[in-house]
Structures are given as structure tokens and as C-alpha cells.
Backbone as CSV, one residue per row, in Angstrom:
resi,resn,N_x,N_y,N_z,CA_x,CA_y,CA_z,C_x,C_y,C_z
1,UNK,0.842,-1.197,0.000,0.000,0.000,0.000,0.879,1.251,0.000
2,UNK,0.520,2.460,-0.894,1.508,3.120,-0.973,1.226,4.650,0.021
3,UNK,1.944,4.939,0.633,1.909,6.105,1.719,1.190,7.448,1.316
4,UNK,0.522,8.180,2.029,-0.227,9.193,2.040,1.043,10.260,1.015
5,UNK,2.072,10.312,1.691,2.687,10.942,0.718,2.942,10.879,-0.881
6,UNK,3.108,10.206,-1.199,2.975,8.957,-2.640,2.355,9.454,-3.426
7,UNK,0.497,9.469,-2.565,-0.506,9.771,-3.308,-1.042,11.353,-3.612
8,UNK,-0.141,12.206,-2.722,-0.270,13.655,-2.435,0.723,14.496,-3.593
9,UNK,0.633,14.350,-4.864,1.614,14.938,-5.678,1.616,16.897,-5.438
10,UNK,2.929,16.756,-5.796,3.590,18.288,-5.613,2.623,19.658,-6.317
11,UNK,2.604,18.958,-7.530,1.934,19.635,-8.359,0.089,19.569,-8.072
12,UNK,-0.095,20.233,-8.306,-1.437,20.802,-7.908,-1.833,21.249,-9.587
13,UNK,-1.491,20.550,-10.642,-2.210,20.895,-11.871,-3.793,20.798,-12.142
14,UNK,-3.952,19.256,-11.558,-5.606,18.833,-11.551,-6.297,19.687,-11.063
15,UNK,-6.017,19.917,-9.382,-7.051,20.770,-9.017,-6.747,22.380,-9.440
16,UNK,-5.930,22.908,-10.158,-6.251,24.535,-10.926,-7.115,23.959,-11.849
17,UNK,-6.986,22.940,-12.463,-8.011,22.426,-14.261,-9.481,22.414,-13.206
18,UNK,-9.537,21.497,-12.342,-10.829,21.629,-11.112,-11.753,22.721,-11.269
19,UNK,-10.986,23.796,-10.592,-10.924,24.965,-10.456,-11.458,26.014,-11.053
20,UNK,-10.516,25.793,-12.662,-10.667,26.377,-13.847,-12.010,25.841,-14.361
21,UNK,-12.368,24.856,-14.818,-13.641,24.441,-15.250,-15.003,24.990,-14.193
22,UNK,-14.718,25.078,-12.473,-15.888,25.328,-12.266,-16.160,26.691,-11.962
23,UNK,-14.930,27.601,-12.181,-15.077,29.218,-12.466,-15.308,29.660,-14.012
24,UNK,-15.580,28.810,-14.631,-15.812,28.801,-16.297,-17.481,27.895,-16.893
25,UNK,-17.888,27.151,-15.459,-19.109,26.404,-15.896,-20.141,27.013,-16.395
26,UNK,-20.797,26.777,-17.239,-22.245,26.875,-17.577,-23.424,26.187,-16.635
27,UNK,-22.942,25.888,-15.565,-23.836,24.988,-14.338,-23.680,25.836,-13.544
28,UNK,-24.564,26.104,-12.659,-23.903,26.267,-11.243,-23.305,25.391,-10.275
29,UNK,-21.965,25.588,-9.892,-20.973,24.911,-9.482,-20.579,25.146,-7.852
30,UNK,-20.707,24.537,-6.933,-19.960,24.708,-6.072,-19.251,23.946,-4.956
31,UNK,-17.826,23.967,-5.147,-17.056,22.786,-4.396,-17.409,23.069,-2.779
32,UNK,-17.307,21.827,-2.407,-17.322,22.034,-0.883,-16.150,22.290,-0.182
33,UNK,-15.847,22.767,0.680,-14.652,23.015,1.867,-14.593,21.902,2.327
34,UNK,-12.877,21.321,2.340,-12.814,20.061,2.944,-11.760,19.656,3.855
35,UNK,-11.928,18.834,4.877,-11.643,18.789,6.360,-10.203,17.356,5.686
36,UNK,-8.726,18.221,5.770,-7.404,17.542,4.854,-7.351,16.056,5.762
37,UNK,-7.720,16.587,7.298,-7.103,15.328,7.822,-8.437,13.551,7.446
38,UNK,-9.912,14.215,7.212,-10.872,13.103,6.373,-10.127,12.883,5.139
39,UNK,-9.866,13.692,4.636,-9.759,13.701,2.987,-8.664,12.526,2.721
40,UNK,-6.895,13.028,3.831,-6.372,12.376,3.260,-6.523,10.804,3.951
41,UNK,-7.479,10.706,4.835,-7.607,8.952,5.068,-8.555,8.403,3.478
42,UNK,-9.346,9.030,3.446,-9.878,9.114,2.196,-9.500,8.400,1.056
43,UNK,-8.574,9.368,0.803,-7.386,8.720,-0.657,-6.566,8.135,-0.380
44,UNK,-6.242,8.026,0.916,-5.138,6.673,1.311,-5.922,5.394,1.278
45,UNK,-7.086,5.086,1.349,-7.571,3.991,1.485,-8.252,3.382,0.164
46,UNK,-8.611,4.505,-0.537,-8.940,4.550,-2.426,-7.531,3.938,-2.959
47,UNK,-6.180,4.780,-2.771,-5.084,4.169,-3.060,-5.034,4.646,-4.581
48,UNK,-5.251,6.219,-4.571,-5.290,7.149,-5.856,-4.745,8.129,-6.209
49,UNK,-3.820,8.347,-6.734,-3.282,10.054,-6.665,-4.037,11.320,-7.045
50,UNK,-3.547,12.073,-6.475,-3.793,13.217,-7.187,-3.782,13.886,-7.973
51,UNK,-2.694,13.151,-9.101,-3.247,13.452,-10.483,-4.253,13.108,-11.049
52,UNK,-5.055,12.490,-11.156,-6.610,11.744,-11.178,-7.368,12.363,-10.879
53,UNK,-8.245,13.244,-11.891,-9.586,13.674,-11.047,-10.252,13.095,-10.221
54,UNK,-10.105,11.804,-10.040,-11.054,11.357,-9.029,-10.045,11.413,-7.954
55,UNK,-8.876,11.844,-7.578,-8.213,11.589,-6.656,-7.808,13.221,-6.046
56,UNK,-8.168,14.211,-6.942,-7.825,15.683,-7.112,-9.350,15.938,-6.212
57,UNK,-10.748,14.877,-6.077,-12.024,15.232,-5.982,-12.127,14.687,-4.413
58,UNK,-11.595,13.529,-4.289,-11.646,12.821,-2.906,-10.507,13.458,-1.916
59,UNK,-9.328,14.527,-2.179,-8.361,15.024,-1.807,-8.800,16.811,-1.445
60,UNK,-8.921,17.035,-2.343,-9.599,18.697,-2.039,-10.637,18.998,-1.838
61,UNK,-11.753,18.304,-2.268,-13.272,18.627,-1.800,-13.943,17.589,-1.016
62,UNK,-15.055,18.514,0.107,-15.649,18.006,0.446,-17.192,17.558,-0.014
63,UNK,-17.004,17.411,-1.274,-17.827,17.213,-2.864,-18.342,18.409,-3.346
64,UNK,-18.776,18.173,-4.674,-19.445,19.171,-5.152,-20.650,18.994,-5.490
65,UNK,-21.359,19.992,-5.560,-22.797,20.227,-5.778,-22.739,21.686,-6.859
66,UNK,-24.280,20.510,-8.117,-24.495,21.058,-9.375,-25.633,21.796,-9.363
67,UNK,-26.084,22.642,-9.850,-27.347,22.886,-9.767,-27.892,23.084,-8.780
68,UNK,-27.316,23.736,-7.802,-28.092,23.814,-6.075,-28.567,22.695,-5.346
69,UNK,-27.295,21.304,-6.021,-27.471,20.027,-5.658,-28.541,19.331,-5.942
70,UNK,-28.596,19.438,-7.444,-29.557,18.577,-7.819,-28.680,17.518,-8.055
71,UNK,-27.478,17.636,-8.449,-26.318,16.452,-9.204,-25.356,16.904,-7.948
72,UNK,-24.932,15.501,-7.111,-23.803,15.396,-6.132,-22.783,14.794,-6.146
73,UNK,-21.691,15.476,-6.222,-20.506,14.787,-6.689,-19.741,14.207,-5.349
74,UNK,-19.317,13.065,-4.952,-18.630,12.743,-3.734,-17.654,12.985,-3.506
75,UNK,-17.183,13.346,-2.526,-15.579,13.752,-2.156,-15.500,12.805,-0.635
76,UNK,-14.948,13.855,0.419,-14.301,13.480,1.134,-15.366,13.938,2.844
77,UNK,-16.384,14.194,1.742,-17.662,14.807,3.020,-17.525,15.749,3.769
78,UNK,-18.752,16.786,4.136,-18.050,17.878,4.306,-19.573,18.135,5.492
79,UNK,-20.170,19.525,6.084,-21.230,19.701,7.030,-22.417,19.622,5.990
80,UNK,-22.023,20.504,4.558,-23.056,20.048,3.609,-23.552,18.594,3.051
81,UNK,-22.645,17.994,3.292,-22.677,16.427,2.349,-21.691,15.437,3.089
82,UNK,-22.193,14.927,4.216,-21.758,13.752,4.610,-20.865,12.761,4.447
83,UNK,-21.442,11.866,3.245,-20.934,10.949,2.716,-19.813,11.473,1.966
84,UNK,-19.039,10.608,2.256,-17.767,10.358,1.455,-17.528,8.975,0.758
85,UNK,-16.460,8.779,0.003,-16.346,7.786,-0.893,-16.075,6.602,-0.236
86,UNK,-15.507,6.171,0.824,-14.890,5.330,1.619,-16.232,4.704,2.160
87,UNK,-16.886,5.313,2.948,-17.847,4.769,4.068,-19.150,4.858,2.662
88,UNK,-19.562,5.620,1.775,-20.726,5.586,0.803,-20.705,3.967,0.217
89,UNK,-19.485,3.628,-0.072,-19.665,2.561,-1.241,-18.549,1.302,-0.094
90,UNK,-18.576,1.328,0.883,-18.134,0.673,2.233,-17.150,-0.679,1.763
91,UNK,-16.382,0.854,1.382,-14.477,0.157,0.798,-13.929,-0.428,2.095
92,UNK,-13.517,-1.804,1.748,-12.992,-2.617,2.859,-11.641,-2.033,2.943
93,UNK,-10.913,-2.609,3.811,-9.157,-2.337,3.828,-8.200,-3.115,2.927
94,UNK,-9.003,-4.201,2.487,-8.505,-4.847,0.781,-8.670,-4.041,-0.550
95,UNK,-9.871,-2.697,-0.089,-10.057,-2.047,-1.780,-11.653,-2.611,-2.280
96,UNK,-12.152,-3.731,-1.637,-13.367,-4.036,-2.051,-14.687,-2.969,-1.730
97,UNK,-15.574,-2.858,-2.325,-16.505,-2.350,-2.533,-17.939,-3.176,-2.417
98,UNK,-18.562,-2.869,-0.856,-19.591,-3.524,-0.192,-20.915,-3.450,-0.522
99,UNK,-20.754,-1.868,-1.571,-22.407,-1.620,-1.511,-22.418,-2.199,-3.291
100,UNK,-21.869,-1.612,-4.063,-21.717,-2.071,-5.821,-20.657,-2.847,-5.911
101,UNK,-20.801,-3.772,-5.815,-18.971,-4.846,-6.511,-19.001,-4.478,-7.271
102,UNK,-17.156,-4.588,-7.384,-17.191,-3.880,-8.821,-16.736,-2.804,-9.377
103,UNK,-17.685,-1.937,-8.514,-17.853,-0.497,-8.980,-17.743,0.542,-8.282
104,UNK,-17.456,1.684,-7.605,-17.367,2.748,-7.302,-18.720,3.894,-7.656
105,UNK,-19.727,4.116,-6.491,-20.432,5.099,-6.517,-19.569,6.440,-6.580
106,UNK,-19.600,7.503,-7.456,-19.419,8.452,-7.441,-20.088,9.976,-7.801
107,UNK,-21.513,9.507,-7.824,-22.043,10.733,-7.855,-24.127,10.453,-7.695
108,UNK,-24.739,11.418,-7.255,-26.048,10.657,-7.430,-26.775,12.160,-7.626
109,UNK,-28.010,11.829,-8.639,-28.719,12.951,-8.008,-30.465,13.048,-7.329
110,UNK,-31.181,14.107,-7.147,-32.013,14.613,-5.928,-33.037,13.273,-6.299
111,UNK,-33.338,12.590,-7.343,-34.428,12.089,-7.463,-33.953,10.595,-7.654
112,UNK,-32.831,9.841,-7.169,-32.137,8.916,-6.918,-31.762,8.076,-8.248
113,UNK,-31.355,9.367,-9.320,-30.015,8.766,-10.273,-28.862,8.028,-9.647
114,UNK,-28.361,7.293,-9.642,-26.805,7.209,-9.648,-25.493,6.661,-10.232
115,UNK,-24.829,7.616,-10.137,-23.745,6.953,-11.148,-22.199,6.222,-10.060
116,UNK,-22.247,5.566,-11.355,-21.171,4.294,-10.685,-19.823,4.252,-11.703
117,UNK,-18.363,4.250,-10.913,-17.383,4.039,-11.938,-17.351,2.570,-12.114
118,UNK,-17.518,2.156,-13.289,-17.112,0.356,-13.336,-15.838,0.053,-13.225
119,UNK,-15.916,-1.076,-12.489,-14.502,-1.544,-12.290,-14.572,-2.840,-12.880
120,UNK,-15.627,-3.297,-13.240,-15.884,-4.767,-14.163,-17.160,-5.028,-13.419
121,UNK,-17.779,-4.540,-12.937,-19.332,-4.666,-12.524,-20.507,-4.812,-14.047
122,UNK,-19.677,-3.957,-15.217,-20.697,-3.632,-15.980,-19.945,-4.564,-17.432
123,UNK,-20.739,-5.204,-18.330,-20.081,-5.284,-19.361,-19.622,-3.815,-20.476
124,UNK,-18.541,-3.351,-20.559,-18.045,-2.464,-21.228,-16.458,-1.820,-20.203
125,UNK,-16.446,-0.835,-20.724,-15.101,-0.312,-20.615,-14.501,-0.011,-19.283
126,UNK,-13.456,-0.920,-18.630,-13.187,-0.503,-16.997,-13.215,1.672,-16.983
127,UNK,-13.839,1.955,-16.326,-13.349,3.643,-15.616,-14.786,4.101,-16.613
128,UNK,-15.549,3.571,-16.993,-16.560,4.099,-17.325,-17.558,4.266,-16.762
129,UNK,-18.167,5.580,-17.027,-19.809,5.970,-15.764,-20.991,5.122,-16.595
130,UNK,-21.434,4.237,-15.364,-22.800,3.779,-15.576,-23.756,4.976,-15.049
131,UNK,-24.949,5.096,-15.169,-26.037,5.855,-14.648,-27.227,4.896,-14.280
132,UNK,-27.592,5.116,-13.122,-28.822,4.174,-12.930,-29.991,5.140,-12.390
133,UNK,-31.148,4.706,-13.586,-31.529,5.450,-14.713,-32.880,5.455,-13.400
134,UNK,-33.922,6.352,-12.775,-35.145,5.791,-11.962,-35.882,6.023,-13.200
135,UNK,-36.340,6.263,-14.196,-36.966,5.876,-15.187,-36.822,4.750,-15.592
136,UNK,-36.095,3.827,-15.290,-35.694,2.478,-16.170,-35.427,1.574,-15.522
137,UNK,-34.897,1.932,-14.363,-33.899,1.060,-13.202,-33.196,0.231,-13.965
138,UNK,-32.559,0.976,-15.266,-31.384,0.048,-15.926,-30.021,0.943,-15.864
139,UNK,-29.151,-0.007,-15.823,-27.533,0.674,-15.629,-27.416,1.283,-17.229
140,UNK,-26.814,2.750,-17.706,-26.546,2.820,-18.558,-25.284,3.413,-19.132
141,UNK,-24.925,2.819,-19.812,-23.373,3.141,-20.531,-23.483,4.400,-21.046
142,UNK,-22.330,5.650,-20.281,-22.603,6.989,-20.447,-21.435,7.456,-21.442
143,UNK,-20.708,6.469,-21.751,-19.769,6.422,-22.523,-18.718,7.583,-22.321
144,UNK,-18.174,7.913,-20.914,-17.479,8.727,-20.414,-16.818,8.312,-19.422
145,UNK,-15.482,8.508,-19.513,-14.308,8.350,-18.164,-14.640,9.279,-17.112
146,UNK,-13.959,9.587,-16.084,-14.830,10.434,-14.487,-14.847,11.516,-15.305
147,UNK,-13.137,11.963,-16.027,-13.049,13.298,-16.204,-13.796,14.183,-17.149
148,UNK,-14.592,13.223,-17.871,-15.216,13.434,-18.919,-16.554,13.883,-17.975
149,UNK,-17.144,12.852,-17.033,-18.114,13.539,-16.453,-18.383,14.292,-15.647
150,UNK,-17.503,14.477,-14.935,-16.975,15.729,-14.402,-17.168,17.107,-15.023
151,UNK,-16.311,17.030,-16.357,-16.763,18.061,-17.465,-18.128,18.178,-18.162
152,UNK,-18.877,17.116,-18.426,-20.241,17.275,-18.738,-21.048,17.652,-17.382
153,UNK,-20.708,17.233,-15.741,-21.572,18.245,-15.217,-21.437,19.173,-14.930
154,UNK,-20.456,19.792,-15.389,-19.885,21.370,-15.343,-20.167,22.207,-16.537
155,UNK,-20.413,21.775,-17.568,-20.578,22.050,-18.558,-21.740,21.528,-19.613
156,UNK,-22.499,20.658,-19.099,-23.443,19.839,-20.506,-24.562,19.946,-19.975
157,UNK,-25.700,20.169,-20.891,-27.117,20.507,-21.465,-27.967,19.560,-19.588
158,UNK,-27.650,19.675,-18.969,-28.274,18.999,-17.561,-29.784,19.590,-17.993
159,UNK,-30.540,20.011,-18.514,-31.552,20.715,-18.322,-32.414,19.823,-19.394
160,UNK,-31.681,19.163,-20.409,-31.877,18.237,-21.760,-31.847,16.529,-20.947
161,UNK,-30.690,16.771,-20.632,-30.616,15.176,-19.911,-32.045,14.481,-18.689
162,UNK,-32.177,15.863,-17.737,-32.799,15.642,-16.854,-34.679,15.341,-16.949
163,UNK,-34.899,16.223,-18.347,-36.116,16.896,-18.997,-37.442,16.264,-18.229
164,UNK,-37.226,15.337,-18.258,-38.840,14.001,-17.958,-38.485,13.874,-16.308
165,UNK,-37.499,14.478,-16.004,-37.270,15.058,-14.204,-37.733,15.506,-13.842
166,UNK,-37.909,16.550,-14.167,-37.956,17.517,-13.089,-39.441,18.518,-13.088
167,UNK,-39.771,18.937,-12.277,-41.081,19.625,-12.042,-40.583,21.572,-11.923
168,UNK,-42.244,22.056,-12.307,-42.167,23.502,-12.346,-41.324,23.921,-11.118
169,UNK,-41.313,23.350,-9.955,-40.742,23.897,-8.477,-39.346,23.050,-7.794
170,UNK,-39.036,22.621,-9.165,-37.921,21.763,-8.398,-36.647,21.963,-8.027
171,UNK,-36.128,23.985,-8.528,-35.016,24.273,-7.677,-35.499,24.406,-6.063
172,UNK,-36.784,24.971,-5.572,-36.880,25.555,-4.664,-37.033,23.952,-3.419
173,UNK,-37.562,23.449,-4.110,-37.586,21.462,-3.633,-36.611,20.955,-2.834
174,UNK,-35.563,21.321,-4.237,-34.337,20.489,-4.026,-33.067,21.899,-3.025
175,UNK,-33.448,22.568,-2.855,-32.725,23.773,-2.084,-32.820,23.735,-0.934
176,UNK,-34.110,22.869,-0.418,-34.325,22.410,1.277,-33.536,21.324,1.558
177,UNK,-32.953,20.377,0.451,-32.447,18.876,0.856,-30.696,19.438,1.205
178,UNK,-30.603,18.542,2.192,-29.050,18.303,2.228,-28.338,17.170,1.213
179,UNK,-27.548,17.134,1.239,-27.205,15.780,0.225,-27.133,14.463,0.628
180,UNK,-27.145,14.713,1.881,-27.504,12.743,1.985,-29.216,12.586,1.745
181,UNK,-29.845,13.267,1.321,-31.054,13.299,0.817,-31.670,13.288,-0.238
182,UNK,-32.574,12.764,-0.776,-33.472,12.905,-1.950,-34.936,13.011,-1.934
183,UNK,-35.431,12.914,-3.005,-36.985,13.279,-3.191,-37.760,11.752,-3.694
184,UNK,-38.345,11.494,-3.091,-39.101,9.962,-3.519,-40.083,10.582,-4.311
185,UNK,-40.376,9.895,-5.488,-41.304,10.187,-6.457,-42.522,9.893,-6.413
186,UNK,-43.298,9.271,-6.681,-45.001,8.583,-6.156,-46.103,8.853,-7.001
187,UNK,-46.062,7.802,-7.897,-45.327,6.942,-8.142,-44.222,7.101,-8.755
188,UNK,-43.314,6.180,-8.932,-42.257,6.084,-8.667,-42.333,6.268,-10.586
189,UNK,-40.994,6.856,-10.583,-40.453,7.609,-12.045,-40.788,6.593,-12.922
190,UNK,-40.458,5.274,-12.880,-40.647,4.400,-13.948,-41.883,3.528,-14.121
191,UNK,-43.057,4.216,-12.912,-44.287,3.316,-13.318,-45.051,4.556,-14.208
192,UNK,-46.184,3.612,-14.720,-47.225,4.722,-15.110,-47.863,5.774,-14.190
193,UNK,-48.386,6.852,-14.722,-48.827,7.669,-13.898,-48.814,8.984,-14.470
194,UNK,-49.470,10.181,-13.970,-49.568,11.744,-14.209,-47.980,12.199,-14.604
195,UNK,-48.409,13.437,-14.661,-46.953,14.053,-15.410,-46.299,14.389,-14.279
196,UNK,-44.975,14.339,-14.203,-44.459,14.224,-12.784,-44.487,15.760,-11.734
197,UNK,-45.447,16.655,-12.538,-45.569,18.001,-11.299,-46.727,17.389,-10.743
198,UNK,-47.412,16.371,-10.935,-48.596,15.771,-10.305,-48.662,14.929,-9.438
199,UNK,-47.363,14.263,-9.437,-46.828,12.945,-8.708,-46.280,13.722,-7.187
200,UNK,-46.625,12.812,-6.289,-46.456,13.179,-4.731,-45.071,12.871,-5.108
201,UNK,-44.390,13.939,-3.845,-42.903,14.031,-4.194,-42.665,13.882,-2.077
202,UNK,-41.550,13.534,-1.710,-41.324,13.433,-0.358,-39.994,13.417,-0.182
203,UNK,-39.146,14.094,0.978,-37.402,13.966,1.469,-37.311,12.761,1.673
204,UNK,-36.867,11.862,1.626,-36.111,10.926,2.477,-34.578,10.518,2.179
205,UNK,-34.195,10.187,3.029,-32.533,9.561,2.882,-32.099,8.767,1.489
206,UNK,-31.041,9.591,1.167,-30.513,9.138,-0.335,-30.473,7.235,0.252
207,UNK,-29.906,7.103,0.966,-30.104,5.384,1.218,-31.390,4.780,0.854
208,UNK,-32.246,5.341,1.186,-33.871,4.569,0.875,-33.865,4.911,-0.401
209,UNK,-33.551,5.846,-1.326,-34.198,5.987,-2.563,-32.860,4.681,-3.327
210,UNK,-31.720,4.303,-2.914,-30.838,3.347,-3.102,-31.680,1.974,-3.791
211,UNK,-31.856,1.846,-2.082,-32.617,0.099,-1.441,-33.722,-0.058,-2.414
212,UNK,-34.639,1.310,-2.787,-35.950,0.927,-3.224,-35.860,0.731,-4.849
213,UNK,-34.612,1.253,-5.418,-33.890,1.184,-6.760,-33.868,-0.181,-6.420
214,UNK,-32.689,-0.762,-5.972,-32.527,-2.478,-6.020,-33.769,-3.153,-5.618
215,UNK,-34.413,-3.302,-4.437,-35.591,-3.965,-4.345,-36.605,-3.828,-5.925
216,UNK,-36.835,-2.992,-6.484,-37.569,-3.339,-8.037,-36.930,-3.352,-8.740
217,UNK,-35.513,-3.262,-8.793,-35.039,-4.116,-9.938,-35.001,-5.590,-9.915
218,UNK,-34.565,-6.208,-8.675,-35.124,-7.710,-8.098,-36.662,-8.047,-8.225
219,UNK,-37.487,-7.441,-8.122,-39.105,-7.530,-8.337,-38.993,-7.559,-9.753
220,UNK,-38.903,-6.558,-10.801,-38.921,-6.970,-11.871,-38.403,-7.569,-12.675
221,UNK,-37.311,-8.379,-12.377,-36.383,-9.022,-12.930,-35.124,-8.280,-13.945
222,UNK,-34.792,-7.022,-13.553,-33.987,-6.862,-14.441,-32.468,-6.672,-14.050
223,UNK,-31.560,-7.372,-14.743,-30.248,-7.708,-14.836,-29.509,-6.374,-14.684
């Protein structure tokens, strides 16, 4: 295992590019303040440098939040956003991954999207973002490395992607939640039903909107 130092490079290029992209976004962007002595158990236990956006993300922030946290990016957890990468996706001290084998949760959003880095969980390309879709409850190939999505949520059409999301009131919604939180749908995004400003909407813990993703994907049988 290689030492906190190792993984702490000199150069600080990633996080100015960080930086640079989210003082240049077309999103609203904002990194969290993050607590060095979490952070660096953090990336010592990921076993990632800091040249790596994902290692520049679990090292300097205490995540970020898109859109007034409609899209949550994980870091190293902060008073805004809790979870961090270590204890979210309950990385053993071997590197295994308790909640997705496989895979690496790294980002979710208000209405319990989430995206996952594959590590061979998914058939297709290791370091690629799956999205798991609550319209579909299917994993989908986003055909992007972190840094790529990173840059698309700093930068890409979120307003196009999200469309069949979101309701007339859903900055002011999602502006009460903290980030270990989401909005349960009712019915739920992928059954039939009214147009979703009609559908009962409720807070509960990003964990339950998780469990209730897997529990119907097991109910309906899908792979």
C-alpha cells in the first residue's frame, strides 16, 4: 500500500483544471470546503493520486454540488454532504466495494439517479460511468471516463438530460435537501402515472431511494 505521501503529488495541476472548469461552468458549481485530515484517510484507502480527477475530488473537496445540488458529486464529506467515498460505497481495507462490486459510486442525483465508476461490474469499458436510470432502473453506458463527467456536469445541457425530471418547483424542492437526501417520487419515475408536477414528491434519505432502486429491480427481474 503506498503512503499518504505517494498519493499527495507536488503539483497541484488537476485541481487549478478543477478549479478552472468550475469558475468557467455553464452549471452552477460549487465545491465544498474540505476537512485535509478526512480527505487524506480518504485517498489513502482509495489508493489514488492526485493526479486523477477522481483523486484531485476525494483530496480537495468536500464534494461538489451542481445545480443547487440537484447532481452530487462525492468527495471526502463535508457539514453540507456527509458521505464520502470510503464509508458511501463501504471500501474494505482490501479495496473491495460492499455496496456495488465492482464499482465505485461516485455521484447521485435529488431524485435517486446514480452513477457508478465500473470496475468490471458492468459489461463495457473498466473507468466508465454507468447511470442508474429511476426511469428504467437500468444501468446505462454513459460512454465517459470520471473526467469526462466531471466536465459534462460542469458544462453539458443537464436541463436536456434531466427533462422528464424535473417539475415547475424543483429548484426551490431540491434547495431544502441536504445531500444525503433525496426526493421519492409517487409513483415512482418508472411506473405509469400523471406528469411528474402531479406525482407526490417526499425527502427521504438518499439510502432509501438506493434500497428501493434495487428492491424493483429484483421484483422486476432486471439484470
Amino acid at each position: 500500500m503506498r503512503s499518504i505521501n505517494e498519493l499527495i503529488l507536488e503539483s497541484d495541476s488537476t485541481w487549478l483544471l478543477l478549479n478552472e472548469w468550475a469558475s468557467t461552468s455553464t452549471n452552477k458549481v460549487e465545491i465544498l470546503s474540505v476537512n485535509k485530515q478526512l480527505s487524506s484517510n480518504v485517498i489513502h484507502k482509495l489508493q489514488i493520486t492526485t493526479k486523477s480527477l477522481l483523486g484531485t475530488v476525494a483530496y480537495h473537496t468536500g464534494g461538489i454540488l451542481v445545480e443547487n445540488g440537484w447532481l452530487r458529486i462525492i468527495g471526502s464529506g463535508s457539514k453540507l454532504f456527509s458521505r464520502d467515498l470510503i464509508d458511501w460505497n463501504k471500501i474494505d481495507s482490501s479495496g473491495k466495494t460492499g455496496r456495488l462490486s465492482s464499482a465505485i459510486l461516485v455521484a447521485d442525483d435529488a431524485v435517486g439517479g446514480f452513477y457508478a465508476l465500473n470496475g468490471g461490474a458492468f459489461q463495457g469499458e473498466k473507468g466508465e460511468i454507468f447511470y442508474l436510470a429511476p426511469d428504467t432502473l437500468e444501468w446505462e453506458g454513459l460512454e465517459m471516463q470520471y473526467s469526462d463527467f466531471i466536465n459534462w456536469a460542469f458544462y453539458g445541457d443537464l436541463t436536456q438530460f434531466y427533462e422528464t425530471f424535473r417539475w415547475n418547483d424543483w429548484v426551490e424542492d431540491v434547495q431544502k435537501l441536504n445531500s444525503d437526501k433525496g426526493i421519492l417520487i409517487y409513483p415512482y419515475l418508472w411506473a405509469k402515472g400523471d406528469s411528474i408536477s402531479n406525482r407526490a414528491r417526499n425527502i427521504v434519505p438518499i439510502e432509501e431511494l438506493w434500497h428501493i432502486n434495487l428492491e424493483y429491480r429484483d421484483k422486476l427481474g432486471i439484470k
